[in-house]
C-alpha positions as CSV (number, residue, x, y, z in Angstrom):
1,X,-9.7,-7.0,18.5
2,X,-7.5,-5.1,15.8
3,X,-9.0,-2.4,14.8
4,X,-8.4,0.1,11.7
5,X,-7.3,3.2,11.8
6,X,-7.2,6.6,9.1
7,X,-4.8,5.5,6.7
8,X,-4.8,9.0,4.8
9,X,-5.8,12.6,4.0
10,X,-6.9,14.4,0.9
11,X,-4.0,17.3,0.6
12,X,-6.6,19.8,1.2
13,X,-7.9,18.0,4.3
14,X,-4.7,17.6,6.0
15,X,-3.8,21.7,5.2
16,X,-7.5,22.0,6.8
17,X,-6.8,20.1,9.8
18,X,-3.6,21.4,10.6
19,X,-3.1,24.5,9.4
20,X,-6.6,26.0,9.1
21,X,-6.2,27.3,5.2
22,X,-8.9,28.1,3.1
23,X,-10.0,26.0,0.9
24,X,-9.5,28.5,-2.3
25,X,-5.9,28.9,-1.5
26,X,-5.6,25.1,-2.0
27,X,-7.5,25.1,-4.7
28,X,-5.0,28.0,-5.9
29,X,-1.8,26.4,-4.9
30,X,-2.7,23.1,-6.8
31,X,-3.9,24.7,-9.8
32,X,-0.4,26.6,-10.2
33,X,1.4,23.0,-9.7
34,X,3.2,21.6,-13.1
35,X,1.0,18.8,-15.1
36,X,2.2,15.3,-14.2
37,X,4.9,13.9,-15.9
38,X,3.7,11.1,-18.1
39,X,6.9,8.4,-17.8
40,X,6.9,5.2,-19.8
41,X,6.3,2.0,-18.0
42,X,9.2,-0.1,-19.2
43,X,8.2,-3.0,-21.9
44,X,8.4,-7.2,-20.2
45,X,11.7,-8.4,-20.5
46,X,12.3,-12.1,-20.1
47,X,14.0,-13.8,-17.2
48,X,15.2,-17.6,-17.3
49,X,13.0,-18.0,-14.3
50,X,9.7,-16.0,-14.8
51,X,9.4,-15.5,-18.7
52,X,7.6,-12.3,-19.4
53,X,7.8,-10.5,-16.1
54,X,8.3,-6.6,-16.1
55,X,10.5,-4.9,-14.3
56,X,11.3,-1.4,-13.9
57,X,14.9,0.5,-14.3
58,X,15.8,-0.7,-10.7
59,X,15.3,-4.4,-11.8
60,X,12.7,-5.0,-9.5
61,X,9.4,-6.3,-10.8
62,X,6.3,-4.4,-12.2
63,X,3.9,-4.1,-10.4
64,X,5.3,-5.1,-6.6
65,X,3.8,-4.1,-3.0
66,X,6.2,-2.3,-0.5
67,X,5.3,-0.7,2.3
68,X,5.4,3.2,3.8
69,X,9.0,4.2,6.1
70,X,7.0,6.8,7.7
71,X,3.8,7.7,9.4
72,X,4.0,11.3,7.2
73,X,3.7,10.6,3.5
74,X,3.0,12.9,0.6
75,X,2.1,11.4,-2.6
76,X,2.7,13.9,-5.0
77,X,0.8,13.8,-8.5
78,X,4.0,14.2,-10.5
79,X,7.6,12.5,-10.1
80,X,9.4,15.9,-8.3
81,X,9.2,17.9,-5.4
82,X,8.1,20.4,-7.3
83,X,4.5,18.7,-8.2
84,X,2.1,19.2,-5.9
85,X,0.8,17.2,-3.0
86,X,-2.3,14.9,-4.3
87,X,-2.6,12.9,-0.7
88,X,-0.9,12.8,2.8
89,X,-0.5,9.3,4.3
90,X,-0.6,8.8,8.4
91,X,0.2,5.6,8.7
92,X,3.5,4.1,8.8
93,X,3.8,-0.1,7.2
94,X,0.9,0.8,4.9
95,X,1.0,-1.3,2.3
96,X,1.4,0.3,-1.7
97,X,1.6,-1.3,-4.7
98,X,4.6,0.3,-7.0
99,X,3.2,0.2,-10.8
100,X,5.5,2.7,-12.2
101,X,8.9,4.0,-11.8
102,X,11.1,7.0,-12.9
103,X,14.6,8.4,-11.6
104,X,13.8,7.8,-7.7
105,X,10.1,8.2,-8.0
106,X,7.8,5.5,-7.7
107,X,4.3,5.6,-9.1
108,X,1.9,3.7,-6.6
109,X,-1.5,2.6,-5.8
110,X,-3.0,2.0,-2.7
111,X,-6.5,0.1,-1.5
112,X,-8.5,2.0,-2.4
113,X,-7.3,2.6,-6.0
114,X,-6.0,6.5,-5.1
115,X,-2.5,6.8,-7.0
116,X,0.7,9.0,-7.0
117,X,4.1,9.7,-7.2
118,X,6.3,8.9,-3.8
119,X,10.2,9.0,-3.6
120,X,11.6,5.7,-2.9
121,X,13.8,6.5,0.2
122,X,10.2,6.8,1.9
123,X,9.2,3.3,1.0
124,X,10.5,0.1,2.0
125,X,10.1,-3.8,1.3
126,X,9.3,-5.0,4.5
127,X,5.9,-6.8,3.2
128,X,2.4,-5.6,5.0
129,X,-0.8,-5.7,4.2
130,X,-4.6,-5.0,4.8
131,X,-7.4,-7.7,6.2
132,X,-10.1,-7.4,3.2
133,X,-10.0,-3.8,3.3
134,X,-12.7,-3.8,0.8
135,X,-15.2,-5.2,3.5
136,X,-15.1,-1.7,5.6
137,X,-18.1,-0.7,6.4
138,X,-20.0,-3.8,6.4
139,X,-20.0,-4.9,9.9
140,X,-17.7,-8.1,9.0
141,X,-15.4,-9.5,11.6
142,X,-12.4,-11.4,10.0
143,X,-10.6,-14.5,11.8
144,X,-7.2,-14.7,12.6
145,X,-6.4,-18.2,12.9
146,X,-4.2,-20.5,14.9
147,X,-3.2,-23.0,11.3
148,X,-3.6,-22.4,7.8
149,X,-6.7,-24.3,8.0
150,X,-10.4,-23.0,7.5
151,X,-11.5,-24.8,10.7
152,X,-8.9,-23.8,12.8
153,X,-9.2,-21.8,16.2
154,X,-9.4,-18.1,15.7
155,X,-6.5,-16.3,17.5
156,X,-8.0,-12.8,17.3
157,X,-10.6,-10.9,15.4
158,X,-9.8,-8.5,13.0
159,X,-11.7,-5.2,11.3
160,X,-11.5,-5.0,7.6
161,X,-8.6,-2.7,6.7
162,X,-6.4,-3.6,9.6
163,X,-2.7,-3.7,9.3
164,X,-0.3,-6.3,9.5
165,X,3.1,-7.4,8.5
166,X,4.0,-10.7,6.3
167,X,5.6,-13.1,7.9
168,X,5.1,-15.8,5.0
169,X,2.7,-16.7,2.2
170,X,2.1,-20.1,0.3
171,X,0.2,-19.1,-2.4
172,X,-3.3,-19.7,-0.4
173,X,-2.4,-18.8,3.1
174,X,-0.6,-15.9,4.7
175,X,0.9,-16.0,8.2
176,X,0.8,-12.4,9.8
177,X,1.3,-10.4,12.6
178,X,-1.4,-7.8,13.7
179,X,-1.0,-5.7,17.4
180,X,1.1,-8.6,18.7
181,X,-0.7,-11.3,17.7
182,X,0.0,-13.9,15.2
183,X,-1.9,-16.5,13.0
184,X,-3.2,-16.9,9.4
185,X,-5.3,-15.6,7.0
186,X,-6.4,-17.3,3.5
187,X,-4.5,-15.4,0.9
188,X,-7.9,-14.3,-1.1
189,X,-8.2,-11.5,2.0
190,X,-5.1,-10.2,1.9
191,X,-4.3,-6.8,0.0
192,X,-0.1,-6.9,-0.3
193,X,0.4,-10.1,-1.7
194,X,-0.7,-11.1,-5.1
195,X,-2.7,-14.4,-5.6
196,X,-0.6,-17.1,-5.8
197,X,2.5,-15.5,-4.6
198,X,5.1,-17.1,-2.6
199,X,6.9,-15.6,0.4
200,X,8.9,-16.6,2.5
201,X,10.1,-15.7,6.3
């Protein structure tokens, strides 16, 4: 069974944890941090293939999921190094969902709906995502199976939240990979891909 695992800190939890600090000089060192800069998100342009699609000053699409490089991640509540720290994530492949972008910063969003500023040399595109994270905590088991088909064998069980790398969607089904094993999983419990988005190997 694939199991999930802490994705994330709160800042001050993290400081806690690891460097036993009160929680007044947290509160202290956050309240002296600049305000977050407020950056324009950039207007649709059109494109001969997708009309109407936005797309950042990179030329990439708005919004668009990426993944983490590392397993040691601040997300920062302003573009800069000198905002401060809002979150630390510990996972490594989590997915994100970029909805903003300014300079090298990238405004994102993850599961649970938590946003903040990350530099982009942190992130990547290799595509991952999480089983029906929003099922955590409800005692539900979600199959892994053998064919895009509902009645399919199940190749492993997975916990809501779980992560797992793309290896293809169709625009119902996605084929993934999760702690070495790999089958498919309807689209509609998928967090990383988009309903009705295609990807390919």
């Amino acid at each position: 069974m694939a199991r999930s695992l802490p994705l994330r800190l709160s800042f001050g939890a993290a400081v806690f944890a690891a460097l036993s600090m009160s929680m007044a000089g947290v509160a202290a060192s956050q309240a002296g941090a600049p305000q977050a800069a407020q950056p324009e998100a950039p207007p649709p342009v059109q494109d001969a293939q997708e009309p109407y699609v936005a797309r950042g000053k990179s030329g990439l699409p708005l919004p668009r999921f990426v993944s983490l490089k590392s397993s040691r991640v601040n997300s920062r509540i302003g573009p800069g190094v000198t905002y401060g720290v809002d979150w630390l994530y510990l996972k490594a492949g989590l997915p994100m969902e970029i909805i903003q972008e300014f300079d090298n910063w990238r405004r994102v969003r993850d599961s649970d709906g938590a946003e903040g500023w990350i530099n982009q040399s942190l992130l990547s595109g290799r595509r991952t995502a999480l089983a029906a994270p929003w099922q955590k905590g409800k005692k539900a088991h979600i199959n892994l199976l053998e064919e895009p088909n509902a009645k399919a064998a199940t190749v492993a069980i997975l916990e809501p939240g779980v992560v797992g790398q793309i290896q293809s969607c169709n625009g119902e089904w996605c084929e993934m990979s999760f702690d070495g094993h790999t089958g498919w999983l309807t689209q509609s419990l998928v967090w990383g891909a988009y309903p009705g988005e295609l990807i390919e190997d």
